[in-house]
Every structure is written in structure tokens, then in C-alpha cells.
C-alpha positions in Angstrom: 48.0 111.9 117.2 46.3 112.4 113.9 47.4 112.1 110.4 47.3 115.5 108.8 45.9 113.8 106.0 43.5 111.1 105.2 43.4 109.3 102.6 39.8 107.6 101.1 39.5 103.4 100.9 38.5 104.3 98.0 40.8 106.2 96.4 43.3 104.0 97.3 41.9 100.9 96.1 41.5 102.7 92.5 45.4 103.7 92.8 46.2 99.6 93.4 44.2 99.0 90.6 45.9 101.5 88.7 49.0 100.3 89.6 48.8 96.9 88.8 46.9 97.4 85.1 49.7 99.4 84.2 52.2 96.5 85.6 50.2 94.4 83.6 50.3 96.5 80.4 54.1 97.4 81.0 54.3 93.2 81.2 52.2 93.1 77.1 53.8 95.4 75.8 57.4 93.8 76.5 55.9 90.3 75.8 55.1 91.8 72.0 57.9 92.5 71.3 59.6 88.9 72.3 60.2 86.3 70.0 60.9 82.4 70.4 63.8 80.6 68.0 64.2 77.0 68.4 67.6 76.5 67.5 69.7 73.3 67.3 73.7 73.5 68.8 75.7 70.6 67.8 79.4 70.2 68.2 82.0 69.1 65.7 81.1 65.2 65.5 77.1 66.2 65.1 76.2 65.4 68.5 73.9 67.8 70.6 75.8 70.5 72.9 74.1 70.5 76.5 74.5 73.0 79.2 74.2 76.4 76.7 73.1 79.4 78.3 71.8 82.9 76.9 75.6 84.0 76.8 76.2 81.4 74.4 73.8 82.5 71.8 74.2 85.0 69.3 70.9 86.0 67.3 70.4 88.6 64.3 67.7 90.0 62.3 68.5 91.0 58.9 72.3 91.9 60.5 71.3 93.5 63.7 71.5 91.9 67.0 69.0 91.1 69.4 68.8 90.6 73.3 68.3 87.3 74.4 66.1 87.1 77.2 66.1 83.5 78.0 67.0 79.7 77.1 65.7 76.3 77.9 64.5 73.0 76.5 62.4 73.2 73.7 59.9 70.6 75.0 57.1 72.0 72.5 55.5 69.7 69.9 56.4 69.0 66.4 54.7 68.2 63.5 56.9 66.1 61.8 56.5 65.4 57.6 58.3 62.3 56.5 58.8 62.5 52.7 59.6 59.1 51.7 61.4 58.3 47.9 59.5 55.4 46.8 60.2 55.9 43.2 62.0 53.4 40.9 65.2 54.4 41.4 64.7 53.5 45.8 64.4 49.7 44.6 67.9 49.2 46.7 67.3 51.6 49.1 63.8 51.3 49.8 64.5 48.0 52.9 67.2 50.3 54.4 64.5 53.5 54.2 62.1 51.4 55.6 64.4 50.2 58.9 65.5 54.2 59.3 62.0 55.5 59.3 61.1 52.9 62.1 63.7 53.7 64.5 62.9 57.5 63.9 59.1 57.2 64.7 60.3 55.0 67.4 62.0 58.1 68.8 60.1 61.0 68.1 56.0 59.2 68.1 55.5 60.3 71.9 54.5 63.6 72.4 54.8 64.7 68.3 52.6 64.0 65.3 54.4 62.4 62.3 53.1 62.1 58.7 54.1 59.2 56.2 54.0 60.4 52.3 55.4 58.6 49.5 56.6 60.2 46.8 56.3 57.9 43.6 54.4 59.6 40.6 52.5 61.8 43.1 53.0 62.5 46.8 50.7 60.1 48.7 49.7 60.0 52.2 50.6 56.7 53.3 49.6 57.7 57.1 48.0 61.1 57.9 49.7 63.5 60.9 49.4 60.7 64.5 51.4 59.8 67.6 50.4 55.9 67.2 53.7 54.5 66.4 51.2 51.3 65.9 50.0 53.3 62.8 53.1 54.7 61.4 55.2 51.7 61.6 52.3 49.9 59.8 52.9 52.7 57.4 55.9 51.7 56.5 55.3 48.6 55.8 53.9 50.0 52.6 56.8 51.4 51.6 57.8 50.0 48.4 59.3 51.1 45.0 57.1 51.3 42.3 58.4 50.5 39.0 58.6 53.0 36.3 58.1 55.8 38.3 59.8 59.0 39.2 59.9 61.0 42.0 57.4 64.4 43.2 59.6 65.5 46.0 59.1 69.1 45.1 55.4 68.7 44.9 55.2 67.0 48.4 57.3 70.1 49.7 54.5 72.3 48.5 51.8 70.7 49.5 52.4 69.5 52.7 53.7 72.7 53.7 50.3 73.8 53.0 48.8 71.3 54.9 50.9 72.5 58.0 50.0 76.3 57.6 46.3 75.5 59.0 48.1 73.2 61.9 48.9 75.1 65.0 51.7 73.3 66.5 54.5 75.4 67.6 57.0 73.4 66.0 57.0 71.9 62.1 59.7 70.0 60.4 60.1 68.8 57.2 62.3 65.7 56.5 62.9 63.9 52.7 64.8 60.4 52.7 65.2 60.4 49.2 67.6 58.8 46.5 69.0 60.8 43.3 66.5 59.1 40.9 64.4 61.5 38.6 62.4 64.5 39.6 59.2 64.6 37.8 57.7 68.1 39.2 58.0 71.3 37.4 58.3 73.9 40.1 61.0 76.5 40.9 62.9 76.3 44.0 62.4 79.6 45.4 58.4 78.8 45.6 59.0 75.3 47.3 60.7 77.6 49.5 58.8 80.2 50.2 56.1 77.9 51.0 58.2 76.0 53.6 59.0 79.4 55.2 55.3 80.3 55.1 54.6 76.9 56.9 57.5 78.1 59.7 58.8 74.8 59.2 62.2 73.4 59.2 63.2 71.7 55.5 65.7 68.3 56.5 66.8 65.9 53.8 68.9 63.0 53.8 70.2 62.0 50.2 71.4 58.5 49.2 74.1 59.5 46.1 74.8 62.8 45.0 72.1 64.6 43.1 72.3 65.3 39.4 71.6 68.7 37.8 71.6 67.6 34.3 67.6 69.2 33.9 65.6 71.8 34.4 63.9 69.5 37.1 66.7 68.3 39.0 68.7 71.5 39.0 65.6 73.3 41.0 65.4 69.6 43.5 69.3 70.6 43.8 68.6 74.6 44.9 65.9 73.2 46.3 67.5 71.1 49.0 70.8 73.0 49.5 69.5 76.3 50.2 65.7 75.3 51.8 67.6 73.9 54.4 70.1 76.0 55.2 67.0 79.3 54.8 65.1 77.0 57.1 67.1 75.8 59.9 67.5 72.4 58.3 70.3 70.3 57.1 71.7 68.5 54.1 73.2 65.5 54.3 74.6 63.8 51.5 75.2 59.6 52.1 77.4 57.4 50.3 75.3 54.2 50.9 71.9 53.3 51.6 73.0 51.7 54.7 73.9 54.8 56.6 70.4 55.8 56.1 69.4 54.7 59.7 71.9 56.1 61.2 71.4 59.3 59.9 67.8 59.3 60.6 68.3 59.0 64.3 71.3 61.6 64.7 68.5 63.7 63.0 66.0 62.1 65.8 68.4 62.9 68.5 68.9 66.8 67.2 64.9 67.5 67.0 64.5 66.2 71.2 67.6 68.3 72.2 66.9 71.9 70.6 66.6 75.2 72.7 63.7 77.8 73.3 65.7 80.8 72.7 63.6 83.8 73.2 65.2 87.0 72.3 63.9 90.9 72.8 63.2 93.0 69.1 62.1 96.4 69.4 58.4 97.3 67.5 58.5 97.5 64.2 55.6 97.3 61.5 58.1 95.8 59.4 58.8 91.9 60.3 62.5 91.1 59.4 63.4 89.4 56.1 66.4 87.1 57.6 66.6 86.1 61.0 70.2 84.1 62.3 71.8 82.5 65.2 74.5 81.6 65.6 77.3 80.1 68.9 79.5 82.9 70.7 82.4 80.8 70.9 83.9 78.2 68.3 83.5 74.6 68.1 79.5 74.9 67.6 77.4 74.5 64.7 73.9 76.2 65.2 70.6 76.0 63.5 67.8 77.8 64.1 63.8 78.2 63.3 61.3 80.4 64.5 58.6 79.3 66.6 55.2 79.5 64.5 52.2 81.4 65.2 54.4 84.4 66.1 52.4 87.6 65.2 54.5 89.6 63.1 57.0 87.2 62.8 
């Protein structure tokens, strides 16, 4: 018995193809409107949290909460900036520096570019952006304090935040090992930071001493450091001897190769946000986030 309708091959080949374009679309336009965080969750003693899930995250933009869609291992890779204090006043510091920054590249060469600068009298590329951990522990070998020098820290942030804007890696991190000696650069903190933001990196520094704010110059380092990282998705950390430097440098090591892809759902909006947090669901966490670069309309 006969249909009492037929239906033309190739009519229905045109609805298939209609059907799956506008799956297709339905599939763009909900990716547009997801964005990637890679956020670090540490418990109380510093040491990464394992096992988190999307339940466990809590994300914002500019006070408004967002879905999140899904969580895994941030395996991307980073571009990593080591700002190195190789002024006068890192004479006693500068062997323990030099140990520190080893072990770091030791952890983080494979997989990641890393960037030696020093930082006496003007920032200077000591070994350009490379995973040869050959060349950057070479590169510390030539890490030395120069006499009667001060430090550029805040000129380094600048420009090798710029020098990271026209890299396309999805991650960037930022990470001064510095002592409290004298800033020498005349710049105001919220430019340094705006121009780490405008890199969509991460601003880390690890301080031997607590910093002065006597001047002009070392009030805006001061700003600088405390809120960059925190705006960032960095951290602070303030050490009492030069000795701890090492340690320090490989929690920080340990932090970067345990961070979650957290992508979250934001409706369309011409208008990026200005402020975008995470933060844990339940207590006993300490999260830090950054978003991923590249993101259109980030």
C-alpha cells in the first residue's frame, strides 16, 4: 500500500542540511557567549586542592553570577616572565635567587616558555621567551648584583607586558623575585597595571623584606605589587629571609601546573565586564583566578 504522500530526495536532503546548519549555528552562538578562567584553588597550608568540580566554583562579573559549564586541568601553555632584582641591594640575596630560579625553570621549562630579565638600572633580557632549560639555567648564571644600581621593576612590568600582548599563548604570568632596595622608575601603579591586565596576564611577586613607601617611587612599587596581584589573579608574598626564596619559588611552580579551566556561560553583551571573580563554594579554599587570553570581548 502506498504512501499518501511522497516526499522528494531532494527536499529532504535540503531539510538535513537545514537541520544540521542550524545545529551548528545554535552550537556558535552558545560557544560566544562562553568564557575560559584559569583559576588556582589552594587550601589553608598553600597547597593545591585536587578533585574540584563545577559545583565547587563560584564565578562573578562585576557582582553577577555566571553558570559554569565545565572544569578540568588547565594543561594550556604559559608564557612565563621572570623579573629578576639584580640591583645593589640583591648582593645577599642574589646566590639564593639564583638557586630558586633554577628549580623553577626546572619545573615549569617543558611545555611553557620562560623569559629571564634583570632588573638593575634598566630591565634586561638576560634570556628571551624558550623551553630549553639548557638556556635559561645558563641565564642564570648571569645573575649578579651590580653595584650602585637600583632597581626598574615597574619598567619591566610595563614593558614586558607589552612584549606579551603580541604573544598568543593562552596563558601569561608575570613573576618578580625582588628585594626592597630602591625603585628607580617613575610610573604610576594604576598604568603598570592596566598594562598587565591588557597583556591577560597574571602579576606574582615574591619579596625578600618588607617594602618601604618612604617615596614617590616606592609607594607606587608598593600599590603596585599589592593590588596588581590581587586585580590579576596573582599573589604577594612577603619573606623574611632570602633563604626561603626557593621554596617559595616552587610552591609558586607547583600552583601554575595544578590550575583549572573553568569555563563559565555570560549572556551577550556589547559591554565586556570591568571585574570578573571566583571564588570556592565552601570554606577552607583560597581561589585565584585569570582569564584565558585571546577571548573576544573579554
Amino acid at each position: 500500500m502506498r504512501a499518501p504522500w511522497n516526499v522528494p530526495l531532494a527536499l529532504l536532503a535540503a531539510l538535513a542540511a537545514c537541520a544540521v546548519f542550524g545545529a551548528r549555528g545554535l552550537a556558535a552562538q552558545a560557544g560566544l557567549r562562553e568564557r575560559t578562567i584559569f583559576v588556582s584553588a589552594l587550601d589553608a597550608r598553600g597547597n593545591p586542592v585536587e578533585g574540584l568540580g563545577n559545583a565547587d566554583f563560584v564565578i562573578t562579573e562585576d557582582g553577577r553570577p555566571r553558570e559554569v559549564l565545565r572544569v578540568s586541568p588547565a594543561t594550556e601553555a604559559i608564557d612565563i616572565a621572570l623579573l629578576v632584582d639584580t640591583s645593589a641591594s640583591a648582593e645577599r640575596a642574589v646566590s639564593s635567587m639564583r638557586d630558586g630560579v633554577r628549580r623553577f625553570v626546572a619545573q615549569m621549562a617543558v611545555g611553557n616558555q620562560l623569559a629571564l630579565i634583570g632588573l638593575a638600572d634598566r630591565p634586561t633580557i638576560l634570556v628571551d621567551y624558550t623551553s630549553s632549560q639548557e638556556r635559561l639555567t645558563q641565564g642564570t648564571g648571569r645573575l649578579f648584583a651590580m653595584n650602585g644600581s637600583g632597581m626598574t621593576l615597574l619598567d619591566a612590568i610595563v614593558e614586558v607586558s607589552g612584549g606579551l600582548r603580541r604573544r598568543e599563548t593562552p596563558r601569561a604570568v608575570i613573576v618578580a623575585v625582588i628585594t626592597n632596595g630602591v625603585e628607580f622608575t617613575n610610573r604610576y601603579a594604576r598604568d603598570v597595571i592596566a598594562a598587565v591586565r591588557g597583556a591577560g596576564a597574571a602579576l606574582h611577586a615574591i619579596v625578600v623584606g618588607q617594602l618601604p613607601v618612604g617615596t614617590t617611587e616606592e609607594r607606587e612599587r608598593a600599590i603596585t605589587l599589592d593590588s596588581g596581584t590581587r586585580e590579576t589573579g596573582g599573589q604577594h608574598v612577603t619573606l623574611l629571609a632570602e633563604t626561603a626564596i626557593e621554596q617559595a619559588l616552587l610552591r609558586l611552580a607547583r600552583e601554575l601546573t595544578s590550575q583549572y579551566k573553568v569555563v563559565y556561560g555570560r549572556p551577550e553583551s556589547l559591554i565586556p565586564p570591568d571585574r570578573i571573580e571566583v571564588r570556592p563554594a565552601r570554606p577552607g579554599i583560597t581561589m585565584r583566578g585569570t582569564p584565558m587570553r585571546g577571548q573576544a570581548g573579554a
